[in-house]
C-alpha positions as CSV (number, residue, x, y, z in Angstrom):
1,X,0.0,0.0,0.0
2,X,1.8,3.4,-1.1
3,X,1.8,6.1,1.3
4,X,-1.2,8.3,-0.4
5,X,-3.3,5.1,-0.2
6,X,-2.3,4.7,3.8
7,X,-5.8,4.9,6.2
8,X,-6.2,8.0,7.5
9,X,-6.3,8.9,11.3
10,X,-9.7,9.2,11.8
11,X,-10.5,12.0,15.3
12,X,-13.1,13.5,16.7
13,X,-12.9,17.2,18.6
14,X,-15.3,16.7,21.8
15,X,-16.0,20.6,22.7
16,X,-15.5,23.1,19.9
17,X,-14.7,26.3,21.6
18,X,-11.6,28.9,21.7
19,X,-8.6,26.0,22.1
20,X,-10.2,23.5,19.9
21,X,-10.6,26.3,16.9
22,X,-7.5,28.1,17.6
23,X,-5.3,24.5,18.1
24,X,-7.0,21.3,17.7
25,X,-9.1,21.6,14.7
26,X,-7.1,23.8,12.2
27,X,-4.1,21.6,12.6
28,X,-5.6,18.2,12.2
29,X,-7.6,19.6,9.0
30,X,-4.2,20.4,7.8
31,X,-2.3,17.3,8.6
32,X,-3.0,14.7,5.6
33,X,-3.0,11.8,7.6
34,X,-5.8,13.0,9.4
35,X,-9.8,12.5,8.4
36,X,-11.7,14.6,11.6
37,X,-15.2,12.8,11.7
38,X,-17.0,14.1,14.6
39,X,-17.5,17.7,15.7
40,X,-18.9,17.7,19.1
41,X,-20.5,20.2,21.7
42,X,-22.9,20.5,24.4
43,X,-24.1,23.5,22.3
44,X,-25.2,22.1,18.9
45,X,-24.8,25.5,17.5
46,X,-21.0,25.6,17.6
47,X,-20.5,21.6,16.6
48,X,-22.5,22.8,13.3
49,X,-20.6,25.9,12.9
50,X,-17.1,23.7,13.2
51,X,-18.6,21.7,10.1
52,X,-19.6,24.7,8.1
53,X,-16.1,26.5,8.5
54,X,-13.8,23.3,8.3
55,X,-16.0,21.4,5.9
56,X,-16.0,18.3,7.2
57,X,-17.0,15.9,9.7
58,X,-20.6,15.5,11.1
59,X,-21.8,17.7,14.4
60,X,-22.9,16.1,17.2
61,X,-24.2,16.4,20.5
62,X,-23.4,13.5,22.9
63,X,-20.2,11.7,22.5
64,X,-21.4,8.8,23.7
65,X,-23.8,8.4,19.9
66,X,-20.0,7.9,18.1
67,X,-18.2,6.4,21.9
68,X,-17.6,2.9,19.8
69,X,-17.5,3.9,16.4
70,X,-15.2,0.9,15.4
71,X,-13.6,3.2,12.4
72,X,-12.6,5.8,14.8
73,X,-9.0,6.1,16.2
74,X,-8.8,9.1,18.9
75,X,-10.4,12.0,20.4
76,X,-8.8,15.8,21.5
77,X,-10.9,16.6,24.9
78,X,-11.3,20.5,24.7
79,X,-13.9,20.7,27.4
80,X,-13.9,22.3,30.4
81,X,-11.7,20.9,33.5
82,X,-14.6,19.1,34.9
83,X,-15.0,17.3,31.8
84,X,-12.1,15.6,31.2
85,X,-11.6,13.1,33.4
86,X,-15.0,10.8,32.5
87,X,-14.8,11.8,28.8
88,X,-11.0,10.9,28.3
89,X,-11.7,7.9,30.3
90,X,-14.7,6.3,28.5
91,X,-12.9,6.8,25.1
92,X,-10.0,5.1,26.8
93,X,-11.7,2.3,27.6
94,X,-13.6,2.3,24.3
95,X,-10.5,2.0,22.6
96,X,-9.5,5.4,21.3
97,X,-6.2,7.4,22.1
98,X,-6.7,10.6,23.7
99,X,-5.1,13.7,24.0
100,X,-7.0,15.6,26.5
101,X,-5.9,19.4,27.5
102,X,-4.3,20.8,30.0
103,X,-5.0,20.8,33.1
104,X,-4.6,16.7,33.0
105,X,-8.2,16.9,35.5
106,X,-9.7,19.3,38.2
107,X,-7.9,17.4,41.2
108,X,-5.0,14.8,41.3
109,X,-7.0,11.7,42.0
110,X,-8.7,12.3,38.2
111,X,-5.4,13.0,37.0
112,X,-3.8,9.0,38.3
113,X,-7.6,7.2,37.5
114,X,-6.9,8.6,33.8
115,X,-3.2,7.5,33.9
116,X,-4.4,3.7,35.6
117,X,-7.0,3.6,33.1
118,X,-4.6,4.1,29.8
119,X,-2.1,1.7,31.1
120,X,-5.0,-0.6,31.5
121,X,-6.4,-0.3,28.5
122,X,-3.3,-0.1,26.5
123,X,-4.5,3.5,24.8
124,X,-2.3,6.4,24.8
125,X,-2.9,9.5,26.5
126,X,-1.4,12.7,26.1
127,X,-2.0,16.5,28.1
128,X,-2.1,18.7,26.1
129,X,1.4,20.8,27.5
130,X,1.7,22.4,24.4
131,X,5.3,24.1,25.7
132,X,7.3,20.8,25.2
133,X,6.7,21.4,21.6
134,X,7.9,25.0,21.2
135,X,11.1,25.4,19.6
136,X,12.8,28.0,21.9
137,X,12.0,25.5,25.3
138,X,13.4,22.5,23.2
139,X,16.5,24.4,22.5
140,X,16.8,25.6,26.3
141,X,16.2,21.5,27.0
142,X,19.1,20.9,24.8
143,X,21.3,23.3,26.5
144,X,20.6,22.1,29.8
145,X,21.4,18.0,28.8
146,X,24.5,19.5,26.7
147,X,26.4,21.0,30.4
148,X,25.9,24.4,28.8
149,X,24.3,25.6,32.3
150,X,26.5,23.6,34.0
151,X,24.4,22.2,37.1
152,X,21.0,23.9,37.4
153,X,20.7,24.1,40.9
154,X,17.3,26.5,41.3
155,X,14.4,27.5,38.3
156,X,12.3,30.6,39.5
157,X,8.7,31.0,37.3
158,X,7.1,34.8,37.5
159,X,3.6,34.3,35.4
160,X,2.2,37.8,36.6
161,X,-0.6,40.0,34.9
162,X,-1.9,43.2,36.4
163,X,-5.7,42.4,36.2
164,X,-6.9,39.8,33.9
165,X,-8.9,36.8,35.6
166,X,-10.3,34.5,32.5
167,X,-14.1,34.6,32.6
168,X,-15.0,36.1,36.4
169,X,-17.6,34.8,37.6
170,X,-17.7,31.3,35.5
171,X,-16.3,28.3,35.2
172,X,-13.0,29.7,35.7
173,X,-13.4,31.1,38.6
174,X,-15.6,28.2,40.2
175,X,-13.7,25.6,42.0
176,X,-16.0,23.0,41.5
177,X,-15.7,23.4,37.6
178,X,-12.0,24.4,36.7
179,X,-10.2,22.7,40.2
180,X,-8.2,26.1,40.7
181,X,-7.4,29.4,39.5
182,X,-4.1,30.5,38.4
183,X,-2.1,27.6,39.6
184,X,-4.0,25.5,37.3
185,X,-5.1,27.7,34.7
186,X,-1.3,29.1,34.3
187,X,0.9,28.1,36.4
188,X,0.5,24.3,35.4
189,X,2.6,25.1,32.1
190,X,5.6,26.9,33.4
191,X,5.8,24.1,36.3
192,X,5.3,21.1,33.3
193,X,7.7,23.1,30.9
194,X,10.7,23.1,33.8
195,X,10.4,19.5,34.4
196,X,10.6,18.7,30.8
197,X,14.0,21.3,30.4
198,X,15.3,19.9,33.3
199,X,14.8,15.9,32.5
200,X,11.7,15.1,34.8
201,X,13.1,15.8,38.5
202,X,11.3,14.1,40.9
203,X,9.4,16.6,43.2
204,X,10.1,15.6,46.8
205,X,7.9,18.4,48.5
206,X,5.9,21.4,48.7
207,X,5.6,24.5,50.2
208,X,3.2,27.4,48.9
209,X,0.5,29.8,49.8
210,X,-2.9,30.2,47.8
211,X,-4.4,33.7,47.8
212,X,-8.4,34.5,46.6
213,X,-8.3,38.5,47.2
214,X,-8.7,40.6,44.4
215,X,-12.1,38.7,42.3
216,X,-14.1,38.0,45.5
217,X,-16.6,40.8,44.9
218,X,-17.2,40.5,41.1
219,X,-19.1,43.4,40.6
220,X,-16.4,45.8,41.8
221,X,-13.6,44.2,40.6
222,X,-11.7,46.7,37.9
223,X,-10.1,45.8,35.3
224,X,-8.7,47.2,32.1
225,X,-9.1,44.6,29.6
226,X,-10.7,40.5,30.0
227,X,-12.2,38.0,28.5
228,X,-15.8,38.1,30.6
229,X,-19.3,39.7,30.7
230,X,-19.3,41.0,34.3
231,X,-22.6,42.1,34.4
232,X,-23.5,38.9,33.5
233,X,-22.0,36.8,35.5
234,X,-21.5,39.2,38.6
235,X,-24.1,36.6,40.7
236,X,-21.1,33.8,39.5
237,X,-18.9,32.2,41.5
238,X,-15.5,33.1,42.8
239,X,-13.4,30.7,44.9
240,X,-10.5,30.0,43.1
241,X,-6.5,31.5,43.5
242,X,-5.9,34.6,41.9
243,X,-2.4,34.9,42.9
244,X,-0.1,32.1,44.0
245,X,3.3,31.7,45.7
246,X,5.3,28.3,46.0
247,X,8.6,26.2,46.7
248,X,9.1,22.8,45.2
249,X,12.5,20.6,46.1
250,X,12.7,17.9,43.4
251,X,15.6,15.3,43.6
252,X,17.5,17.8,41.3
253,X,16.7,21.5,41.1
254,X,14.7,23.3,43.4
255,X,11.8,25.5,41.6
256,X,10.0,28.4,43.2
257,X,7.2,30.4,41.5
258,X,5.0,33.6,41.9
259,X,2.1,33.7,39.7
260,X,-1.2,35.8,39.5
261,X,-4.1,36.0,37.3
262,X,-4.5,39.8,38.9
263,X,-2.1,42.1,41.3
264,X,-2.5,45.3,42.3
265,X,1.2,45.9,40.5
266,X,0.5,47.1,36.9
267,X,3.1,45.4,35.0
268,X,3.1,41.6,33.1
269,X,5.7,39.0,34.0
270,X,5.9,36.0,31.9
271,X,9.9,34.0,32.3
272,X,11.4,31.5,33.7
273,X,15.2,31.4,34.8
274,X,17.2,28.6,34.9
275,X,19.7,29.3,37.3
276,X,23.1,27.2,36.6
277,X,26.5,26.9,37.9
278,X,28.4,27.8,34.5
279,X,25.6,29.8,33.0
280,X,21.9,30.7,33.1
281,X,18.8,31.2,30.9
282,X,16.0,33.8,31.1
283,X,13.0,31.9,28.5
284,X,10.4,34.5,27.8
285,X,7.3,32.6,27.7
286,X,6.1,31.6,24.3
287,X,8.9,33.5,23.1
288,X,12.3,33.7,22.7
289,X,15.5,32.7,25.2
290,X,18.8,34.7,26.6
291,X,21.7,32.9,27.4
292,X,24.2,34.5,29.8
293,X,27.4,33.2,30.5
294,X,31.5,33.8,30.9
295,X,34.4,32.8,28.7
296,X,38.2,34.2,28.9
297,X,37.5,36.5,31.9
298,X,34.5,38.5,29.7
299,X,30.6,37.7,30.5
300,X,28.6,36.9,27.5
301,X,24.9,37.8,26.8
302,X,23.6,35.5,23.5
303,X,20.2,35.7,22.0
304,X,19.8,33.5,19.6
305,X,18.1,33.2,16.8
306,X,16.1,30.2,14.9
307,X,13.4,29.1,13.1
308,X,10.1,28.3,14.7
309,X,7.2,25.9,13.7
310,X,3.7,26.5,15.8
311,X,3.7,24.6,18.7
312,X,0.4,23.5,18.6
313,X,0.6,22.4,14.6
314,X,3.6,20.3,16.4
315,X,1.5,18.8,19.1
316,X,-0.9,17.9,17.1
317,X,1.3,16.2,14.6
318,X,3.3,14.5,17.3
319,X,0.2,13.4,19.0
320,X,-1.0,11.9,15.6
321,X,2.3,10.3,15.1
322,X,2.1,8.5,18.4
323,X,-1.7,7.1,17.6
324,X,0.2,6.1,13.7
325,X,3.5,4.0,15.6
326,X,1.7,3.3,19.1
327,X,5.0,5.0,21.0
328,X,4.0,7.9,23.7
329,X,5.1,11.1,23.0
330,X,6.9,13.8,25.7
331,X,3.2,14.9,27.2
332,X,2.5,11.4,28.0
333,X,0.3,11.1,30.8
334,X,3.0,9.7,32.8
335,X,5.2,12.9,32.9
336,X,2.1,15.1,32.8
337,X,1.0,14.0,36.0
338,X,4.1,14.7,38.0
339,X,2.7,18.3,37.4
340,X,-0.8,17.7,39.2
341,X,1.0,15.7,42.1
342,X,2.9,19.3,42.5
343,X,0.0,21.7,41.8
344,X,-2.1,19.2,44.4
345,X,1.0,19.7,46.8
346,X,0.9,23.3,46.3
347,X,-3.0,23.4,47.3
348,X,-2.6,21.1,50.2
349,X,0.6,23.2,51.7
350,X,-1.4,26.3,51.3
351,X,-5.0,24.9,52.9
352,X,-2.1,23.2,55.8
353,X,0.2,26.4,56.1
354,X,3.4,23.9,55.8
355,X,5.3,22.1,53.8
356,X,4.1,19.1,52.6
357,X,5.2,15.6,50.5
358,X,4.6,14.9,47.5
359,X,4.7,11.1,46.7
């Protein structure tokens, strides 16, 4: 069979909002392997508009009418938190590869049953940590294994925004819905992205404080610019983290953190340094990288400069790839959920005021 004549990857895209039509679905209609088959959405309305802008595919409602389609292969989850534990399971067990998004589930306990349940079943499952894909975090990752940092002995995160909580008042903000705020919302892809650079540490404990303050009373929080219809949703909920501080030892470097959806400090902080013994690396997130180091009594500054491919159009190929040879990619579940186990930490040493282990 020549490779034009090769079956085709058939997927389905189970929630058809803003990461499924800014990610998911663009990039498997471009990839040839791929044949997308189901749209699907609570709201029937957007499964049918996915069809009429990608032209293909047949909108549905409930996943379960296609669960055991026999001719299809795997399913991106792109629902909300609270969503993807029983979805990505049941298609797991039906036989499908997943790759759910990020967060992994609301609370760690979803987060191992969906790992137990894809090394039961023999399906893979990836996260959807769309970072270990970029080029700029693959090249610091190469740096790091190469000795170019020499040891990396401590990683500090800053994912800061002056005012700019994600849908106040929703399922965001709602505990019950998303899990957390801007721990898991944010913070769960700088923490993911430094255990991948740094070659999967094993976290050994936690210590962190969680802070709701500045969303409590919706209808007088200000903000200058957000994604959310305050007036509507001012009788929502609010009990997540807007701002979060923390301190992970792993069995290699440790990795400290100070993140916030909104602070009363009007700047935006996105980086991550990795602090080394022979040189260090300040990775602007989603961007670009500076290396600083010494050589022949002079200190160097290099920015570098390279070609980049979208992350997500990477992801998804990779992720397609995996479902074509049946080998797990980097966002495997197993190294995904090493990030849940910290974020649950995090939660559990801010609800305790101490340090805590993580196991």
């Amino acid at each position: 069979m020549s490779n034009q004549e090769e079956k085709k990857i058939r997927v389905a895209v189970i929630g058809c909002g803003s990461i499924a039509n800014s990610a998911h679905i663009p990039n498997y209609v471009k990839n040839p392997a791929v044949e997308v088959k189901y749209f699907c959405d609570i709201l029937p309305e957007r499964a049918e508009e996915a069809v009429q802008k990608y032209g293909c595919g047949t909108a549905v409602k409930d996943y379960h009418d296609f669960l055991n389609d026999p001719e299809l292969d795997a399913v991106s989850v792109c629902t909300h938190n609270d969503f993807h534990a029983p979805i990505t399971i049941d298609f797991l067990r039906a036989g499908k590869d997943v790759l759910c998004e990020k967060p992994a589930a609301r609370v760690l306990s979803e987060a191992l049953e969906m790992q137990r349940v894809s090394h039961e079943t023999g399906q893979l499952l990836s996260i959807g940590v769309v970072n270990r894909f970029g080029d700029a975090v693959n090249r610091v990752k190469d740096m790091i294994a190469a000795g170019k940092l020499g040891e990396v002995y401590h990683v500090f995160a800053s994912f800061r925004a002056h005012r700019s909580i994600p849908g106040i008042g929703g399922d965001f903000t709602t505990k019950e819905v998303s899990g957390g705020g801007a721990l898991i919302d944010w913070g769960v892809h700088y923490l993911d992205l430094i255990l991948y650079c740094c070659g999967e540490p094993k976290p050994l404990t936690a210590s962190g404080e969680a802070f709701c303050k500045l969303g409590k009373n919706i209808a007088d929080y200000t903000y200058l610019s957000m994604w959310a219809n305050r007036d509507a949703q001012a009788k929502g909920t609010y009990d997540v983290d807007d701002s979060v501080t923390g301190l992970v030892r792993t069995d290699g470097p440790s990795i400290s953190f100070l993140g916030a959806w909104a602070q009363n400090i009007g700047k935006s902080e996105m980086f991550i340094d990795f602090m080394g013994d022979k040189g260090g690396v300040r990775l602007q997130y989603c961007q670009n990288f500076v290396y600083y180091t010494f050589e022949d009594g002079a200190l160097l500054e290099v920015q570098p400069t390279y070609p980049t491919v979208d992350f997500y159009e990477t992801e998804i190929n990779s992720f397609v790839q995996s479902v074509k040879t049946r080998q797990p990619n980097q966002a495997n579940i197993d190294n995904a959920v090493v990030t849940s186990k910290i974020m649950d930490g995090i939660y559990r040493s801010s609800q305790a005021h101490r340090e805590v282990t993580i196991d």
